[in-house]
Predicted model as a PDB file, atoms N, CA, C, CB and O in Angstrom, pLDDT in the B-factor column:
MODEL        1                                                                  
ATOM      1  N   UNK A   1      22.618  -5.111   2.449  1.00 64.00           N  
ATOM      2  CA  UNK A   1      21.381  -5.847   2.312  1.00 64.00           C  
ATOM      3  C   UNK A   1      20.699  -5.893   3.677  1.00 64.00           C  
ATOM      4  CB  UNK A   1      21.637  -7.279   1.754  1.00 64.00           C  
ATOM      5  O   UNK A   1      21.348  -6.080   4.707  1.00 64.00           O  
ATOM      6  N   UNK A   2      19.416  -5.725   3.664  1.00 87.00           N  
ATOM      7  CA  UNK A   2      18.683  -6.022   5.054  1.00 87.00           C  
ATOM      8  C   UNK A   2      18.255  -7.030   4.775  1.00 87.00           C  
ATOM      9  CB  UNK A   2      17.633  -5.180   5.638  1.00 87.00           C  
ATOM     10  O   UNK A   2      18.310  -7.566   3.667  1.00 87.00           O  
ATOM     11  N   UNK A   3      17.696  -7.494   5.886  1.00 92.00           N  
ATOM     12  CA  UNK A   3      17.173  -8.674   6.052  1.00 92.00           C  
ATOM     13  C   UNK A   3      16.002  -8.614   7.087  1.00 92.00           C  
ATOM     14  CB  UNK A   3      18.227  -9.578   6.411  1.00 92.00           C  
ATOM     15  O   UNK A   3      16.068  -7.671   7.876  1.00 92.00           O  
ATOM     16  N   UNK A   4      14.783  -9.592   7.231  1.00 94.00           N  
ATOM     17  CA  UNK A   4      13.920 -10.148   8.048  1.00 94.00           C  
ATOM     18  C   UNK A   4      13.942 -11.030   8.332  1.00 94.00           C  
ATOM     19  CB  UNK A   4      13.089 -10.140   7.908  1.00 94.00           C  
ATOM     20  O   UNK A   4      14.811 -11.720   7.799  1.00 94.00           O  
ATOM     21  N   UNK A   5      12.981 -11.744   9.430  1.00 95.00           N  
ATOM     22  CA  UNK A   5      13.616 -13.380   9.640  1.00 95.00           C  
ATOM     23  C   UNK A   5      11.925 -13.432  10.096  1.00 95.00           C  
ATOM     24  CB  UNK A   5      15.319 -13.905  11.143  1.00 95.00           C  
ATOM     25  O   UNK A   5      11.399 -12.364  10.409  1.00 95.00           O  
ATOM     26  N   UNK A   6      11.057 -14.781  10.121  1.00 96.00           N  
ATOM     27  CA  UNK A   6       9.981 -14.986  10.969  1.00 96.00           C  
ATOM     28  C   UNK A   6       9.822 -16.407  10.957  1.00 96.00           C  
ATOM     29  CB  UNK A   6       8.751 -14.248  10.585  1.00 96.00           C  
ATOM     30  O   UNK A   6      10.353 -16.802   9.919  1.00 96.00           O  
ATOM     31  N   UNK A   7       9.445 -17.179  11.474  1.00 95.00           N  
ATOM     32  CA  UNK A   7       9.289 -18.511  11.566  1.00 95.00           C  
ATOM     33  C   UNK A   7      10.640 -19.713  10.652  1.00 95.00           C  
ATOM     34  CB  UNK A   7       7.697 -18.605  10.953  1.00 95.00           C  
ATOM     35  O   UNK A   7      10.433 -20.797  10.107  1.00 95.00           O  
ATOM     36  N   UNK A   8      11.559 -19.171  10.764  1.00 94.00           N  
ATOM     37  CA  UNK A   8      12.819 -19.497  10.454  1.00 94.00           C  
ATOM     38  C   UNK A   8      12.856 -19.289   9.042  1.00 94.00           C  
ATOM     39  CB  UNK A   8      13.209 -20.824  10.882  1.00 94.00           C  
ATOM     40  O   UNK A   8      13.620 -20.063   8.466  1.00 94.00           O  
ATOM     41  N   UNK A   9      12.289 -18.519   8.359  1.00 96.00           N  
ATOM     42  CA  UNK A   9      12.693 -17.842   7.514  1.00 96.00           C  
ATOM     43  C   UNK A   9      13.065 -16.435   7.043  1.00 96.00           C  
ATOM     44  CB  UNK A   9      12.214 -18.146   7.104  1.00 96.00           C  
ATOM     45  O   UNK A   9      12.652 -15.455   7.663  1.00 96.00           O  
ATOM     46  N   UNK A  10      13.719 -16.334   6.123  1.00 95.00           N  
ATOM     47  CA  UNK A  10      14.620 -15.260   5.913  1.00 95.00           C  
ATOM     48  C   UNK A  10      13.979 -14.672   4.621  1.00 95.00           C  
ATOM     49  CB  UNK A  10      16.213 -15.725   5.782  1.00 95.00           C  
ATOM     50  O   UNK A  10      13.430 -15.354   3.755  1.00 95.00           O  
ATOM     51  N   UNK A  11      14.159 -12.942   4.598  1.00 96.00           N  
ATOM     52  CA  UNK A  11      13.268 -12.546   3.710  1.00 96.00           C  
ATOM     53  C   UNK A  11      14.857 -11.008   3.487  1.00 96.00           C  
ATOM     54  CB  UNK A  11      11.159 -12.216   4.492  1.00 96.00           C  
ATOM     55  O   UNK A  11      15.457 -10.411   4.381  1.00 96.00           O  
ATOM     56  N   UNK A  12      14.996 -10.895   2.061  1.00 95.00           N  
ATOM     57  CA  UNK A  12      15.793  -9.579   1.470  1.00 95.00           C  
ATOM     58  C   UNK A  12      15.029  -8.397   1.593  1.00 95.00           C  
ATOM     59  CB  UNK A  12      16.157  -9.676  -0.069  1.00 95.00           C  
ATOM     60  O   UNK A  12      13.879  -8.559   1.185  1.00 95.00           O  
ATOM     61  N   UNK A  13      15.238  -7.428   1.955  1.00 92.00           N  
ATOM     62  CA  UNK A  13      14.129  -6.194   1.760  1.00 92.00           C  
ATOM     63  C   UNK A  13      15.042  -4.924   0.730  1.00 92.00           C  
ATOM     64  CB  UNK A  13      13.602  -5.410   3.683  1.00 92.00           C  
ATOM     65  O   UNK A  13      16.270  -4.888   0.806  1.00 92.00           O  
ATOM     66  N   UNK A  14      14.569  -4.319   0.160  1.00 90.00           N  
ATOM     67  CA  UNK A  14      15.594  -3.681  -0.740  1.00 90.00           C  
ATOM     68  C   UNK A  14      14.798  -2.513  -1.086  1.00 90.00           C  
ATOM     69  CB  UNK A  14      16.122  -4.575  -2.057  1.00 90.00           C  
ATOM     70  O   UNK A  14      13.593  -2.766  -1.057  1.00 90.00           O  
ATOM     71  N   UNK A  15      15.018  -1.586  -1.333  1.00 84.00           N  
ATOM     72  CA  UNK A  15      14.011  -0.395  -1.875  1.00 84.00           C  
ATOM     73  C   UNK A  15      14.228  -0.460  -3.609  1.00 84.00           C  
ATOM     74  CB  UNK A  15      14.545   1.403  -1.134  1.00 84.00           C  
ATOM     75  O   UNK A  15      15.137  -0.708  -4.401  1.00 84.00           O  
ATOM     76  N   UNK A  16      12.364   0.040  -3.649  1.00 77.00           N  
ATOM     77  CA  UNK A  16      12.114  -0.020  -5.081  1.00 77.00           C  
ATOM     78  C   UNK A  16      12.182   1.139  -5.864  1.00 77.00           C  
ATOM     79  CB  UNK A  16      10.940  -0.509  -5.304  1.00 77.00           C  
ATOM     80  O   UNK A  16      10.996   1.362  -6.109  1.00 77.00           O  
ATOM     81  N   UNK A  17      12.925   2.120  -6.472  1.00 80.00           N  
ATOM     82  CA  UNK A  17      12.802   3.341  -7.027  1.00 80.00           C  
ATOM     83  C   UNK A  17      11.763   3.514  -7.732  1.00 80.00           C  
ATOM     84  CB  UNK A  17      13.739   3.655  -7.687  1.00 80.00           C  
ATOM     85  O   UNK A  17      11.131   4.569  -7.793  1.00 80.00           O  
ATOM     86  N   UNK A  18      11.479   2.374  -8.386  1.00 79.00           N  
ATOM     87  CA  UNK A  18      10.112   2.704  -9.310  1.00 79.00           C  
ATOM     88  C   UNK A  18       9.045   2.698  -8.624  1.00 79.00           C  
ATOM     89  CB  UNK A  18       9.784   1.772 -10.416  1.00 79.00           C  
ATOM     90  O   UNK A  18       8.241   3.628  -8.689  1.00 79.00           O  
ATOM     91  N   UNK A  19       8.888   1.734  -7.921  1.00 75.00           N  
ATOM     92  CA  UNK A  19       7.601   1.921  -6.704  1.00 75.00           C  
ATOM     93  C   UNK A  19       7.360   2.828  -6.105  1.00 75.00           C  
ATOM     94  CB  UNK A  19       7.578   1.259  -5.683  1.00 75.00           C  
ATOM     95  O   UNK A  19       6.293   3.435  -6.015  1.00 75.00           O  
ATOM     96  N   UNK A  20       8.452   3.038  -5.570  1.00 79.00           N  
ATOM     97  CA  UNK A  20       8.889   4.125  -4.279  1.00 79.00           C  
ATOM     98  C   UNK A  20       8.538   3.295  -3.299  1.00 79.00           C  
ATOM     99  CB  UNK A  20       8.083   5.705  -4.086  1.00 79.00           C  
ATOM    100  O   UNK A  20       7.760   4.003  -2.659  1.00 79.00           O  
ATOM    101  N   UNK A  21       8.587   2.304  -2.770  1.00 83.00           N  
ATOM    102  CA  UNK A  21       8.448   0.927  -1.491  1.00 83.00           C  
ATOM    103  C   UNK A  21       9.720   0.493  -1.518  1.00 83.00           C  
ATOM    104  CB  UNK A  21       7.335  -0.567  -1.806  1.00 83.00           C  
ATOM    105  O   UNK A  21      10.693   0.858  -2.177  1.00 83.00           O  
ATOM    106  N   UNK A  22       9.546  -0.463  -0.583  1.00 87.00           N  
ATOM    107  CA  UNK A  22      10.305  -1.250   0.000  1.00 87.00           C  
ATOM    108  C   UNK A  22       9.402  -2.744  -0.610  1.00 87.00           C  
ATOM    109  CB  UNK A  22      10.436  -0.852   1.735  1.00 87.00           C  
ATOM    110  O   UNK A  22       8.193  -2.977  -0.629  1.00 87.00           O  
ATOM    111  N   UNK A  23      10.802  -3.719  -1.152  1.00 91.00           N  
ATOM    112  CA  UNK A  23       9.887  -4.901  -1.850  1.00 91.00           C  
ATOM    113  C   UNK A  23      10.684  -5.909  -0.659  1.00 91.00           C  
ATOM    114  CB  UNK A  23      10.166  -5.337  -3.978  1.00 91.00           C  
ATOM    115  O   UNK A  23      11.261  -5.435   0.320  1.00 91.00           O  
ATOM    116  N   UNK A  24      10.599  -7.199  -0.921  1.00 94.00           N  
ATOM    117  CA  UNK A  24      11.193  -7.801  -0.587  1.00 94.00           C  
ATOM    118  C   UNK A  24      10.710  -9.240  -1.104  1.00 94.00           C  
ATOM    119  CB  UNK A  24      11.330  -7.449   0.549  1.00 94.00           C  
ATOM    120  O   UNK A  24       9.648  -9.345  -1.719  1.00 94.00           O  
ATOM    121  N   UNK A  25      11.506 -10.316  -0.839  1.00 95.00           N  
ATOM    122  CA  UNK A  25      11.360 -11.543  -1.257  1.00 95.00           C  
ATOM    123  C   UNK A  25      12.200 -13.059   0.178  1.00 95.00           C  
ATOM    124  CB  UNK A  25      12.218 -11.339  -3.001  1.00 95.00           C  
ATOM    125  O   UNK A  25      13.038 -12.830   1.050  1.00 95.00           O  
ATOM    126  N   UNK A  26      11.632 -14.200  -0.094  1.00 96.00           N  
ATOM    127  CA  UNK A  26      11.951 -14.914   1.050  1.00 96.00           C  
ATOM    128  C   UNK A  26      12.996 -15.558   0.157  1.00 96.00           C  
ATOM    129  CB  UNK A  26      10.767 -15.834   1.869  1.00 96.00           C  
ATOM    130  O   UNK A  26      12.911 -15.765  -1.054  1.00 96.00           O  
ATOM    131  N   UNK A  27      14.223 -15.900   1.168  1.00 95.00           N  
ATOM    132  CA  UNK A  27      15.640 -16.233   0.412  1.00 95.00           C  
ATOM    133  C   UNK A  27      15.962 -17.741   1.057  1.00 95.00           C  
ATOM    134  CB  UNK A  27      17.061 -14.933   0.816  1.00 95.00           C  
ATOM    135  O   UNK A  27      15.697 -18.052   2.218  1.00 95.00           O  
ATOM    136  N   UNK A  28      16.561 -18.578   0.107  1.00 92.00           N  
ATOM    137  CA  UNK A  28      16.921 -19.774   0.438  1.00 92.00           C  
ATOM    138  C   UNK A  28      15.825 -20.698   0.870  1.00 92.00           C  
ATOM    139  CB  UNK A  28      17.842 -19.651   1.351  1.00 92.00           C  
ATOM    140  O   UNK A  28      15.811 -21.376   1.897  1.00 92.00           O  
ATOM    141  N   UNK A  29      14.806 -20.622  -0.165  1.00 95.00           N  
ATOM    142  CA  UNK A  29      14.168 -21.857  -0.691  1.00 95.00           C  
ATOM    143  C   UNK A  29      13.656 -21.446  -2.060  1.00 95.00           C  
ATOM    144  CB  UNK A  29      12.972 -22.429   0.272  1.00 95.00           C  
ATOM    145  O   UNK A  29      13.811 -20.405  -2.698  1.00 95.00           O  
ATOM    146  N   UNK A  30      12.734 -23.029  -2.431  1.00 94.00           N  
ATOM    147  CA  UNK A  30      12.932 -23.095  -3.773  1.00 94.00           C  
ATOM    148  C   UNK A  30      11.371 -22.360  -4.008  1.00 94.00           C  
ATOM    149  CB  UNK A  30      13.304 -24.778  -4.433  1.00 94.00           C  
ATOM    150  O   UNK A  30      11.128 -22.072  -5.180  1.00 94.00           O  
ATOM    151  N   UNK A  31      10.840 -22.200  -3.502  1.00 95.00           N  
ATOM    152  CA  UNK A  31       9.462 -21.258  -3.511  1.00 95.00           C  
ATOM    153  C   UNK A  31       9.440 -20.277  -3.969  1.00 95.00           C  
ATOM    154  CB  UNK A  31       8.937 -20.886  -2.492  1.00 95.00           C  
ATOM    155  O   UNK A  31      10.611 -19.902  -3.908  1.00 95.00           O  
ATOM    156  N   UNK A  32       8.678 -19.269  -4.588  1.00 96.00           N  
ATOM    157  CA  UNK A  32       8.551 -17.837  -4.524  1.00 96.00           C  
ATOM    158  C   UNK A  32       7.829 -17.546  -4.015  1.00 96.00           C  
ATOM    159  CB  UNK A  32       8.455 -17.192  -5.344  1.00 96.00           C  
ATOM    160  O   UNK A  32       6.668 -17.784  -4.350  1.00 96.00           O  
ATOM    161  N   UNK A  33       8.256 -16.659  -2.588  1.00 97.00           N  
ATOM    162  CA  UNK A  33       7.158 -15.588  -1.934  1.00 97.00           C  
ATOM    163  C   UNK A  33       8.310 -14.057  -1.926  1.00 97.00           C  
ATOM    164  CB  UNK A  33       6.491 -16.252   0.131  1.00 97.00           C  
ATOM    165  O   UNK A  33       9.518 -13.841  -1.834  1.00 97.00           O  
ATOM    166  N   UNK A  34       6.828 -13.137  -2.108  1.00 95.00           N  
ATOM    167  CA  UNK A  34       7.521 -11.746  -2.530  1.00 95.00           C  
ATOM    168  C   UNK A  34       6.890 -10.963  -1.545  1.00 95.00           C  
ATOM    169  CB  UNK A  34       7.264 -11.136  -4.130  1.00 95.00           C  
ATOM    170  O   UNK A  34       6.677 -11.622  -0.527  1.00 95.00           O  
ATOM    171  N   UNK A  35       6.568  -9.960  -1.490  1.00 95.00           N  
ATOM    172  CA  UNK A  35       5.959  -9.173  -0.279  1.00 95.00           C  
ATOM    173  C   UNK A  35       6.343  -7.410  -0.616  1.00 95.00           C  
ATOM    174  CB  UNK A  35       6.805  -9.830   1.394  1.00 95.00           C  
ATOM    175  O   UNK A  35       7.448  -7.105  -1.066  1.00 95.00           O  
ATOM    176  N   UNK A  36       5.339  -6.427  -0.344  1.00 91.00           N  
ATOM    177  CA  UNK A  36       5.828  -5.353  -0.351  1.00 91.00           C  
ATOM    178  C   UNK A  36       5.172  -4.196   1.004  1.00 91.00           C  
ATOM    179  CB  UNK A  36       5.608  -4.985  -1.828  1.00 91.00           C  
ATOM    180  O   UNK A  36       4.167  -4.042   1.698  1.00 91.00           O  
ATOM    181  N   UNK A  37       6.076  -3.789   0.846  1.00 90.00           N  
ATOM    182  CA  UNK A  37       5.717  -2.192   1.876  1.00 90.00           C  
ATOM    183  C   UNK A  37       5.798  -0.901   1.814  1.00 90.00           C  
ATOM    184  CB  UNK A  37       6.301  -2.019   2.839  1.00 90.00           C  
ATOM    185  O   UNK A  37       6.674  -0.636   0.991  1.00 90.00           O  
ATOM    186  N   UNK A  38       5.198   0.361   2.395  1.00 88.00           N  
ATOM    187  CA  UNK A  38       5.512   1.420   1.917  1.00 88.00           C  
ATOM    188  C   UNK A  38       6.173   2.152   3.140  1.00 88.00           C  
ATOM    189  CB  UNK A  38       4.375   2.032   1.258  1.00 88.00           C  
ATOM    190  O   UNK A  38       6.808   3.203   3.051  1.00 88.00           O  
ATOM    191  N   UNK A  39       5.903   1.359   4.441  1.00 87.00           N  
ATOM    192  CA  UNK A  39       6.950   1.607   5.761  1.00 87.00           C  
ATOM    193  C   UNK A  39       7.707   0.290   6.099  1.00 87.00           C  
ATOM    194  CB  UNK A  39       6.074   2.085   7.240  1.00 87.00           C  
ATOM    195  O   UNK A  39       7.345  -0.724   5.502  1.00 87.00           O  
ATOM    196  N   UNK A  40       8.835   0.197   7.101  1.00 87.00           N  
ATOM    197  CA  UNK A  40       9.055  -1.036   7.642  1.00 87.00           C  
ATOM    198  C   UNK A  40       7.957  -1.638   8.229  1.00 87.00           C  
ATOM    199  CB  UNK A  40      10.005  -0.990   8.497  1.00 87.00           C  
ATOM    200  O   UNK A  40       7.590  -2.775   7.935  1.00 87.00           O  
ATOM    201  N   UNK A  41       7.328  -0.813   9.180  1.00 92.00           N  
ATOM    202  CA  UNK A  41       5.948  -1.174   9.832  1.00 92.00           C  
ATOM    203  C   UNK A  41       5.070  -2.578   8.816  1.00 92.00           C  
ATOM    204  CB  UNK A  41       4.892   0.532   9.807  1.00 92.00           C  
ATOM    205  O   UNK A  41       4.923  -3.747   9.174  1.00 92.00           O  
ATOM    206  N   UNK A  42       4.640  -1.970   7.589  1.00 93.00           N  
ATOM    207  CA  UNK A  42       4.120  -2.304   6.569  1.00 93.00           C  
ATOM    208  C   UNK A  42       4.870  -3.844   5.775  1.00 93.00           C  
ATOM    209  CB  UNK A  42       4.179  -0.973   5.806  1.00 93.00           C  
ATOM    210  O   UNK A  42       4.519  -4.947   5.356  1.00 93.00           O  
ATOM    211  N   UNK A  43       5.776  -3.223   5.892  1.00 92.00           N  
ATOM    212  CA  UNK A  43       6.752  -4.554   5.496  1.00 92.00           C  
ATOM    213  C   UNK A  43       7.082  -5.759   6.003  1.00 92.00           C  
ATOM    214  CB  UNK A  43       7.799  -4.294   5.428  1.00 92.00           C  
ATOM    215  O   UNK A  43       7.320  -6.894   5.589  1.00 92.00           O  
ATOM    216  N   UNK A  44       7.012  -5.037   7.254  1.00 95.00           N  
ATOM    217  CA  UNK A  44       7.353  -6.444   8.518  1.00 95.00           C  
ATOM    218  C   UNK A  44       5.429  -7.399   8.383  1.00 95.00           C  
ATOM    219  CB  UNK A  44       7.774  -5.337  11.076  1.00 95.00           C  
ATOM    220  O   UNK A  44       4.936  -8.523   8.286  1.00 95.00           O  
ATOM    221  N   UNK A  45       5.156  -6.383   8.444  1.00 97.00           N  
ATOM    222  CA  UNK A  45       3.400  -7.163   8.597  1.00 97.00           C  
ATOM    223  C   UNK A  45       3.394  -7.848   7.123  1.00 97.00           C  
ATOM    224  CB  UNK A  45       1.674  -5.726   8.783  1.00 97.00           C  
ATOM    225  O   UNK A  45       3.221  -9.067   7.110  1.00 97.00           O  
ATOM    226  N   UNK A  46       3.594  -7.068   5.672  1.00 96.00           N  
ATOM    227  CA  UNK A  46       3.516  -8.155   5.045  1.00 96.00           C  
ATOM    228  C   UNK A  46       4.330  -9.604   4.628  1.00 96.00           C  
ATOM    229  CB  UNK A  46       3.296  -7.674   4.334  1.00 96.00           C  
ATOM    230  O   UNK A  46       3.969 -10.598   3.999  1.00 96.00           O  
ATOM    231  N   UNK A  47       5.282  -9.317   5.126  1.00 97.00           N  
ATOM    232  CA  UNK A  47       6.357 -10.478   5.037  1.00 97.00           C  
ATOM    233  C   UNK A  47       5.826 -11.359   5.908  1.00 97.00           C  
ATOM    234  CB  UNK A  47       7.891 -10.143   5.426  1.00 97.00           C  
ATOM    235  O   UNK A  47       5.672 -12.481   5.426  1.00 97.00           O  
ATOM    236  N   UNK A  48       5.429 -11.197   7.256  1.00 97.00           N  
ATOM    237  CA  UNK A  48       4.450 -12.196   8.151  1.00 97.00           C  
ATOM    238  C   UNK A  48       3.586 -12.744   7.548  1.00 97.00           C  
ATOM    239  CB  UNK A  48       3.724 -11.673   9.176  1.00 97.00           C  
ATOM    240  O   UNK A  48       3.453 -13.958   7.398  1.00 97.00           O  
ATOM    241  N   UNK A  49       2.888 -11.855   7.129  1.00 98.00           N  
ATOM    242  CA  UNK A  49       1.481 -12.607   6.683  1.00 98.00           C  
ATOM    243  C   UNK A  49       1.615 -13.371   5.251  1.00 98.00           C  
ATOM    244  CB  UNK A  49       0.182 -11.411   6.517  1.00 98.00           C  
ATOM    245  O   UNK A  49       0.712 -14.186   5.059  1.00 98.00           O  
ATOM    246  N   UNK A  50       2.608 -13.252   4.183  1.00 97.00           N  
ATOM    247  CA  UNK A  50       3.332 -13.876   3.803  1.00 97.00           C  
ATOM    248  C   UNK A  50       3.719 -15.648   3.402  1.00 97.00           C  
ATOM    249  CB  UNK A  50       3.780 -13.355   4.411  1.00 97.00           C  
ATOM    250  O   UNK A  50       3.498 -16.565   2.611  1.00 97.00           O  
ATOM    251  N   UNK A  51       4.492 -15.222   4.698  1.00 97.00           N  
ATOM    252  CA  UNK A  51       4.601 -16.687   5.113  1.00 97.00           C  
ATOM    253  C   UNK A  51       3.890 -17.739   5.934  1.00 97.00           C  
ATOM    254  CB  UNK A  51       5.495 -16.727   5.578  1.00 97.00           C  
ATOM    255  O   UNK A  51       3.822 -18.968   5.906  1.00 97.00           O  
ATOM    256  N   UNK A  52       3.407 -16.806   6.647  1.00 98.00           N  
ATOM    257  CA  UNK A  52       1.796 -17.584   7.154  1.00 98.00           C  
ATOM    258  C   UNK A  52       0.878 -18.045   6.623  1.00 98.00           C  
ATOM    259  CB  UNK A  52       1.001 -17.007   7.712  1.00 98.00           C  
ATOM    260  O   UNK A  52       0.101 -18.877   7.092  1.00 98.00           O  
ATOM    261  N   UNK A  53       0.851 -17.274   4.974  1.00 98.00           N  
ATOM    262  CA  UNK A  53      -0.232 -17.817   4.094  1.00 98.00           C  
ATOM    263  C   UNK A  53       0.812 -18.822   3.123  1.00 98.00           C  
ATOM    264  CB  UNK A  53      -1.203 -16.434   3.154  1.00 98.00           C  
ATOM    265  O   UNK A  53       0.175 -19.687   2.523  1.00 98.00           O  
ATOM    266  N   UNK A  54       2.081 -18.841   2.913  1.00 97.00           N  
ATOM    267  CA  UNK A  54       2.430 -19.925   2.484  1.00 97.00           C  
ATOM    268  C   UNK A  54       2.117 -21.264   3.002  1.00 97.00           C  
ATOM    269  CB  UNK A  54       3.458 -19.791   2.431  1.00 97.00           C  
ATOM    270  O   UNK A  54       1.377 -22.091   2.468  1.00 97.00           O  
ATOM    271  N   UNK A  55       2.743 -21.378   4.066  1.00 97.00           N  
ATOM    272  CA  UNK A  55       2.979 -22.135   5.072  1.00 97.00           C  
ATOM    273  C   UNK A  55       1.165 -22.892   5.462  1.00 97.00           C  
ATOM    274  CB  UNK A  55       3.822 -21.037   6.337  1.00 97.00           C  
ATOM    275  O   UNK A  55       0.968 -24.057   5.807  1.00 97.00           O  
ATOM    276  N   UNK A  56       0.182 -21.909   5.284  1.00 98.00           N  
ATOM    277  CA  UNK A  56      -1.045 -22.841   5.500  1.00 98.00           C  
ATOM    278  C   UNK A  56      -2.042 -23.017   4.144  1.00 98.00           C  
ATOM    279  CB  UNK A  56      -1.962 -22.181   6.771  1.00 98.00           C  
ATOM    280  O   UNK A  56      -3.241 -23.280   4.062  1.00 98.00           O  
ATOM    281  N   UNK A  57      -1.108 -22.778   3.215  1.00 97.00           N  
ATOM    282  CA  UNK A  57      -1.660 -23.026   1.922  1.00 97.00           C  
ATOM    283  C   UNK A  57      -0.949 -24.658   1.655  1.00 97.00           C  
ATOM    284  CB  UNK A  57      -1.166 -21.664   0.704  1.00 97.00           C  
ATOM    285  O   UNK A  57      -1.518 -25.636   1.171  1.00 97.00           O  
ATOM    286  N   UNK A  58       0.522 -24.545   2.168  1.00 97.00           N  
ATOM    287  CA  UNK A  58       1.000 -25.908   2.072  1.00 97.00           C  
ATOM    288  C   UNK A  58      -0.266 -27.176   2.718  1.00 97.00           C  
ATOM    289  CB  UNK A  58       2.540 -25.887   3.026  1.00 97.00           C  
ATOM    290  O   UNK A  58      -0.775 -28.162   2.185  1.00 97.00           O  
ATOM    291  N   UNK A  59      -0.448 -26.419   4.386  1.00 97.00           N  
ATOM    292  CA  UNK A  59      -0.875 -27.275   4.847  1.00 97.00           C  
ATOM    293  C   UNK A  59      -2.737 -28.131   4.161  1.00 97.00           C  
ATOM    294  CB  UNK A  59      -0.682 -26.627   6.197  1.00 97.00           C  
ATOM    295  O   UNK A  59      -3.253 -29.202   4.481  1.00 97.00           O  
ATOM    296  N   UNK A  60      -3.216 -27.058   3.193  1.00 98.00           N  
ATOM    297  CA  UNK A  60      -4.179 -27.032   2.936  1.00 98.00           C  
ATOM    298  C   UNK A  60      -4.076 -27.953   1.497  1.00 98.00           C  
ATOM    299  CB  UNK A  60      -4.621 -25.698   3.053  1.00 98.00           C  
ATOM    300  O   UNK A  60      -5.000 -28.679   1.131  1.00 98.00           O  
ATOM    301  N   UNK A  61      -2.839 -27.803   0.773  1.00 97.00           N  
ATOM    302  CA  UNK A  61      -2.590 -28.923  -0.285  1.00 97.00           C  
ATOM    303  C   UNK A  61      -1.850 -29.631   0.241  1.00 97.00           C  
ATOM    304  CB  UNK A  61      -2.069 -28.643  -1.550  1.00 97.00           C  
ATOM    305  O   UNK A  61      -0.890 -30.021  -0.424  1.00 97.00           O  
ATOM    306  N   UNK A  62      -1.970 -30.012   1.421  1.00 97.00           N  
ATOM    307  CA  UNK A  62      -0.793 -31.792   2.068  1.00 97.00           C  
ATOM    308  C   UNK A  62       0.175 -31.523   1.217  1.00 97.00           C  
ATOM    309  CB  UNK A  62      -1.429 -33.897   1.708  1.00 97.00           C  
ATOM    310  O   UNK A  62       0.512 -32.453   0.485  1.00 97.00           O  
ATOM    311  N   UNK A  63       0.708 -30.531   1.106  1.00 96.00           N  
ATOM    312  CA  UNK A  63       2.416 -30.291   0.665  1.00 96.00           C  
ATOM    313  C   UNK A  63       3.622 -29.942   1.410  1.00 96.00           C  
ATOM    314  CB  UNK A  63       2.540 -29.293  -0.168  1.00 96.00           C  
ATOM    315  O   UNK A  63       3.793 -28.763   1.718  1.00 96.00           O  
ATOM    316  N   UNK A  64       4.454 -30.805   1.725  1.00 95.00           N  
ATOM    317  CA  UNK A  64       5.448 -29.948   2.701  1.00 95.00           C  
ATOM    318  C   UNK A  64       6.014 -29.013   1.994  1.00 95.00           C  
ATOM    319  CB  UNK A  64       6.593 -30.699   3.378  1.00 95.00           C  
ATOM    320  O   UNK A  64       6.414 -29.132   0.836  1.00 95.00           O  
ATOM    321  N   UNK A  65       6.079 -27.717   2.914  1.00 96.00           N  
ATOM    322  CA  UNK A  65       6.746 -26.444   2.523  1.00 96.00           C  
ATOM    323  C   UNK A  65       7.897 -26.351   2.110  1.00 96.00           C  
ATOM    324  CB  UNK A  65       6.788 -25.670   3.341  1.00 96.00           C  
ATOM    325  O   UNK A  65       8.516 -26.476   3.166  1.00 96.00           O  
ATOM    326  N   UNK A  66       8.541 -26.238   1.439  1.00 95.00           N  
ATOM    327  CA  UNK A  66      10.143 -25.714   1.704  1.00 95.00           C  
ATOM    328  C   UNK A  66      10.422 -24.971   3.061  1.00 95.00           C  
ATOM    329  CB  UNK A  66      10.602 -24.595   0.512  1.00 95.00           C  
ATOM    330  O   UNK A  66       9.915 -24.067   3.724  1.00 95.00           O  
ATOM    331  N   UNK A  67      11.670 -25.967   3.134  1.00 89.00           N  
ATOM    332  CA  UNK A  67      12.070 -25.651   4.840  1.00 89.00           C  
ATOM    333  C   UNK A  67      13.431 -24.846   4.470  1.00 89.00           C  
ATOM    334  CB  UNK A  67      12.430 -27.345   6.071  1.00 89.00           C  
ATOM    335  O   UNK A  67      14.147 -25.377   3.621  1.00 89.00           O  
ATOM    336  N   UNK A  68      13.825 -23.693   4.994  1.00 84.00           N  
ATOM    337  CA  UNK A  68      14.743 -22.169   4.948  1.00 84.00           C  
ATOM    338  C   UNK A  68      16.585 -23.365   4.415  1.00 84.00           C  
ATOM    339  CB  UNK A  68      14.774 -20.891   7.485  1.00 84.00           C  
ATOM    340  O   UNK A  68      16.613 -24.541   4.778  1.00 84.00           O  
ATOM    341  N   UNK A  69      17.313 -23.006   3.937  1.00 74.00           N  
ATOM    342  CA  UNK A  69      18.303 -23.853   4.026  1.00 74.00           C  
ATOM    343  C   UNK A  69      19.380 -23.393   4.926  1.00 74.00           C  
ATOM    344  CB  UNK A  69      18.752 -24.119   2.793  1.00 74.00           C  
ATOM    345  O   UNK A  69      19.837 -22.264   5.101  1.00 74.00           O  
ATOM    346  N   UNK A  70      19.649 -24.421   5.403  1.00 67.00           N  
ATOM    347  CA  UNK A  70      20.594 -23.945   6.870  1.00 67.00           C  
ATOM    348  C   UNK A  70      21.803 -24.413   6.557  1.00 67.00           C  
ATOM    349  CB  UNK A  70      20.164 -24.626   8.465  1.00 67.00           C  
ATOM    350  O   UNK A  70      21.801 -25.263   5.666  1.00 67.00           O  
ATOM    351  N   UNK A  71      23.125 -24.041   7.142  1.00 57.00           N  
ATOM    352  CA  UNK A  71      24.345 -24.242   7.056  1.00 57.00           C  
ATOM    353  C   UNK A  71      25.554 -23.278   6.760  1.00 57.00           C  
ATOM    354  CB  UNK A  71      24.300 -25.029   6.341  1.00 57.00           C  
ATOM    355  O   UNK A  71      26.702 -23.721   6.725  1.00 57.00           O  
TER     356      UNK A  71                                                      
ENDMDL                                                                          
END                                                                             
């Protein structure tokens, strides 16, 4: 399994045969964010932007985010 990490979260990256990409999804919270790419390049940028747009969509509905689970 690979993995990404950005603002203390953690994201699976896995290749898609049917796509032909690279998908991925953010792991260990209760949220769904998904993200895809057709390079790592691509992947890394959308997994960023991602969670950046989670994270200020929270802030935009006064919702705290799900915070990554640690332990």
């Amino acid at each position: 399994m690979n993995t990404m990490t950005h603002r203390g979260y953690v994201a699976r990256v896995e290749y898609g045969e049917e796509d032909g990409c690279c998908i991925g999804h953010v792991v260990g919270i209760r949220d769904a964010i998904g993200f895809h790419g057709e390079s790592i390049a691509e992947q890394r940028a959308a997994f960023e932007e991602a969670v950046d747009d989670y994270l200020e969509t929270c802030e935009k509905l006064n919702r705290e985010p799900n915070h990554p689970y640690s332990g």
